[in-house]
Every structure is written in C-alpha cells, then in structure tokens.
C-alpha positions in Angstrom: 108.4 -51.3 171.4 104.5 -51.4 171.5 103.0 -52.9 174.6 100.6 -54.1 173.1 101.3 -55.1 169.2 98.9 -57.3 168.1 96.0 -55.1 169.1 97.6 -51.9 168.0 97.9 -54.2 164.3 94.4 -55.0 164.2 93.3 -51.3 164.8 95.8 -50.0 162.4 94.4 -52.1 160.2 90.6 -50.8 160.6 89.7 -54.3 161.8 87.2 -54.8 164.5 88.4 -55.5 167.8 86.0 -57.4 170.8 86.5 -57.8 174.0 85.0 -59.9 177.1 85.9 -60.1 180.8 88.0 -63.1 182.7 87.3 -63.6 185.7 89.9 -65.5 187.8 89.1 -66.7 191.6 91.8 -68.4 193.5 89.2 -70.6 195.5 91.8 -72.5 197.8 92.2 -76.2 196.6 90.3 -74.9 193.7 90.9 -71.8 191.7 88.5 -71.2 188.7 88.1 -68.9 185.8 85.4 -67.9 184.1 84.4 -65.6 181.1 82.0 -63.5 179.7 81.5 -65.4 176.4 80.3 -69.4 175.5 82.2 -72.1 175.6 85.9 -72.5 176.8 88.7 -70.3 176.0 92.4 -70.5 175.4 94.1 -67.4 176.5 97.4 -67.1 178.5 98.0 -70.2 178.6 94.9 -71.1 180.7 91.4 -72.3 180.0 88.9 -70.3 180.7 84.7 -71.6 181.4 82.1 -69.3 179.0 79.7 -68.3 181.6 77.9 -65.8 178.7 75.1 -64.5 180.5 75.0 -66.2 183.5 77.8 -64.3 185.3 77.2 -60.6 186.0 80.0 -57.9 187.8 78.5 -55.0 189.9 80.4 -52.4 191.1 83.5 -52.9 189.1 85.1 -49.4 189.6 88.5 -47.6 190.4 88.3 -46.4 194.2 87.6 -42.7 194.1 88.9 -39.9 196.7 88.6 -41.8 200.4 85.7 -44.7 198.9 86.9 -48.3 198.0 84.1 -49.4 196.8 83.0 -53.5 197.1 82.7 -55.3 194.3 79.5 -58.2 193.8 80.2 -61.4 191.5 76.9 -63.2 190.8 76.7 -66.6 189.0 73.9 -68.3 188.3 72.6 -71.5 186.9 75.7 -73.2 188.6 76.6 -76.6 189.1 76.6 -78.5 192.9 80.4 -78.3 193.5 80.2 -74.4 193.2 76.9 -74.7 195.6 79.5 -76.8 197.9 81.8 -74.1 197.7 79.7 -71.5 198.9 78.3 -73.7 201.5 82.1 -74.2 203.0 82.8 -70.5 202.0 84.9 -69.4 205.3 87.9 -71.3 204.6 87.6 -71.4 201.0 86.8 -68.0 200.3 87.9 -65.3 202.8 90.3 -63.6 201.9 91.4 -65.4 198.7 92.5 -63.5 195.4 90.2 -62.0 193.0 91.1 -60.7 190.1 89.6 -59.6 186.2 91.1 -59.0 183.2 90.1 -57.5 179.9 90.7 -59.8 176.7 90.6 -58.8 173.7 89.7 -60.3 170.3 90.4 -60.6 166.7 87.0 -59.9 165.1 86.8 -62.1 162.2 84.9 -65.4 160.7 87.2 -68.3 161.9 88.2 -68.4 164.9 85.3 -66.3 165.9 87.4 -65.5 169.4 90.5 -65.8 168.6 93.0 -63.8 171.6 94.9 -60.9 171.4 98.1 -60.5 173.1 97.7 -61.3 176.6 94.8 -60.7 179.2 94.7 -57.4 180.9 94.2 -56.8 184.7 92.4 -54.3 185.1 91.2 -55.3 188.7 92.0 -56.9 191.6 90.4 -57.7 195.1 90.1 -59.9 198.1 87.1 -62.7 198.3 84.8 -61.1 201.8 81.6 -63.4 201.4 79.6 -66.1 199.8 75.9 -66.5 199.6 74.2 -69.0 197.9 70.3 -69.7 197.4 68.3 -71.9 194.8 64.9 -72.0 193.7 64.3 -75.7 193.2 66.2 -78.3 192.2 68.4 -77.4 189.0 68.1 -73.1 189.5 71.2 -71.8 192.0 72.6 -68.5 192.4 75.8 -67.5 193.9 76.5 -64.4 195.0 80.4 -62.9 196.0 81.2 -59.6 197.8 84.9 -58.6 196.7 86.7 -55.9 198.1 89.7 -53.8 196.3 93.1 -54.0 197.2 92.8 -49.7 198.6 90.1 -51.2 200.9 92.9 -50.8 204.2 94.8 -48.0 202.4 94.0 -45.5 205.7 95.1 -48.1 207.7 98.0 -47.8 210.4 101.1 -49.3 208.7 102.3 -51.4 211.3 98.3 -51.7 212.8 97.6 -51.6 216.3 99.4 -52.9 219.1 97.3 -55.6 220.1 97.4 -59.5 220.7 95.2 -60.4 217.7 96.8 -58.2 215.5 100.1 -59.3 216.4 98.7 -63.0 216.1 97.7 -62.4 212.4 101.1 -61.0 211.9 103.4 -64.0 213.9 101.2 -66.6 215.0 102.6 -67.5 218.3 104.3 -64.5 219.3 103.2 -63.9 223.0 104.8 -60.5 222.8 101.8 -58.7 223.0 99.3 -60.4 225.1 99.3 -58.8 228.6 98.9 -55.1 226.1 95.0 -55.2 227.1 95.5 -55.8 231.1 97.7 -52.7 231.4 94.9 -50.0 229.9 94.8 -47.8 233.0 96.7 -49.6 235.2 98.3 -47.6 237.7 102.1 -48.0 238.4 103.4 -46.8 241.4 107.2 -46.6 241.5 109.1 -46.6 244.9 111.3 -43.9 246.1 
C-alpha cells in the first residue's frame, strides 16, 4: 500500500503539486501553529495561522557528521500576546517542542490549497531562546533559537553523577548530594 496515495495520484496524474511549511510550537498553556501561506488552513485535523511572508526558517538542516546544527524561527509583524510570550519566555519556552512539517497541495482553481494526505515531519527540535524587539508601536519581531533532537547525542547515557543532574532526573532524590564534598577527599582506613 502507497504511503502516501493521494500525492502519488496527483503526480501520476501530471497534476501540479505545492507545498508550504507548518510550523507547530508547543508554547506551554499555549501551543500555536503557523504556516507559510495566507489565511488559515485546515490540515490534520488542526488549524493552522498563514503567516506568508512574515515567518522565515534559518538553518533548517539534517545534523551532519558530529554538528547539530541550531535552528532560528523569526516572526514578524506579530500581535502583543506573542510579544508577552517572548517577554515570559523562560517558563514558556525552554525546552518546549518544536516541530515542522511539509504539506502538500492539490494545485488547482478551487480550493486553491486544498491538503494532501497528511502533514509530513520533517523536523523536530527543542525551543532554547526568545528574543523579541519592536521598532515603534505596531512593528515587532520575534526571534527563536531551536535546537535538534541529535543536539545531546554524544552525551553520557546515564549523564554524570552529580546532584543537579540527578535533580533533573528525580527531583528530590538526595542520593547524590554529598558526590561534590568527596572530590579528593582522603580516607584513611584503620588497621
């Protein structure tokens, strides 16, 4: 069975396929999604915003030999609650979901974007930091540094044995919490 059938259709069928990017952020208390056409979109189940122009993806690429590299979402022209976001970023943000699909289209008249099958992912990250500035009163810009899911891959799998890493693990665990007063330490035994 194709994965993808209604795609596969329309190519078979020398029609023109589009595509355009989704966007979604799991912002917590507020998740959004955005994509890269006008107006609002229906596709998997989920309405999307049309940011067209105003939303722009650098460094949107697979991580390559030992680089992961980070990823930079910039909106502008955005509205005061997103400002507010930004403002309150540290709990909001950090360390939240990222993720963007590909959609693609039927090319045609009516419905001018009209979905094919479902979204594809073809990326995913964690939220790091977000930067907002504005040039008067109506003009805002916010920018958001993502990083990819290989950006620990060289990581230790169980980490390091230290209080805060074992805090982040089990908050509350006061197994490890006297680790950093025995570097060095001397223990004499008795005979």
């Amino acid at each position: 069975m194709a994965r993808f059938p209604e795609i596969i259709a329309a190519v078979a069928a020398r029609s023109t396929v589009d595509a355009a990017l989704l966007v979604h952020m799991d912002f917590r208390e507020q998740p959004r999604r955005w994509w890269t056409g006008f107006g609002p979109l229906d596709a998997a189940g989920e309405e999307w915003i049309g940011m067209g122009s105003l939303i722009d993806i650098t460094g949107l690429e697979s991580a390559v030999g030992m680089a992961a590299p980070a990823t930079t979402f910039t909106l502008s022209g955005v509205d005061p609650e997103i400002v507010s976001l930004a403002r309150n970023a540290s709990d909001r943000v950090k360390g939240r979901r990222v993720r963007v699909f590909m959609q693609f289209f039927a090319a045609g008249p009516e419905p001018r974007w009209k979905p094919l099958d479902r979204p594809i992912s073809i990326w995913s990250g964690v939220m790091d930091q977000m930067r907002y500035s504005g040039d008067g009163p109506t003009s805002r810009t916010v920018t958001l540094t993502a990083e990819s899911l290989w950006t620990n891959r060289n990581r230790p799998p169980f980490g390091r044995y230290t209080n805060g890493d074992q805090q982040a693990r089990h908050p509350g665990d006061r197994g490890l919490e006297e680790v950093a007063g025995l570097v060095n330490k001397t223990i004499r035994w008795v005979d």
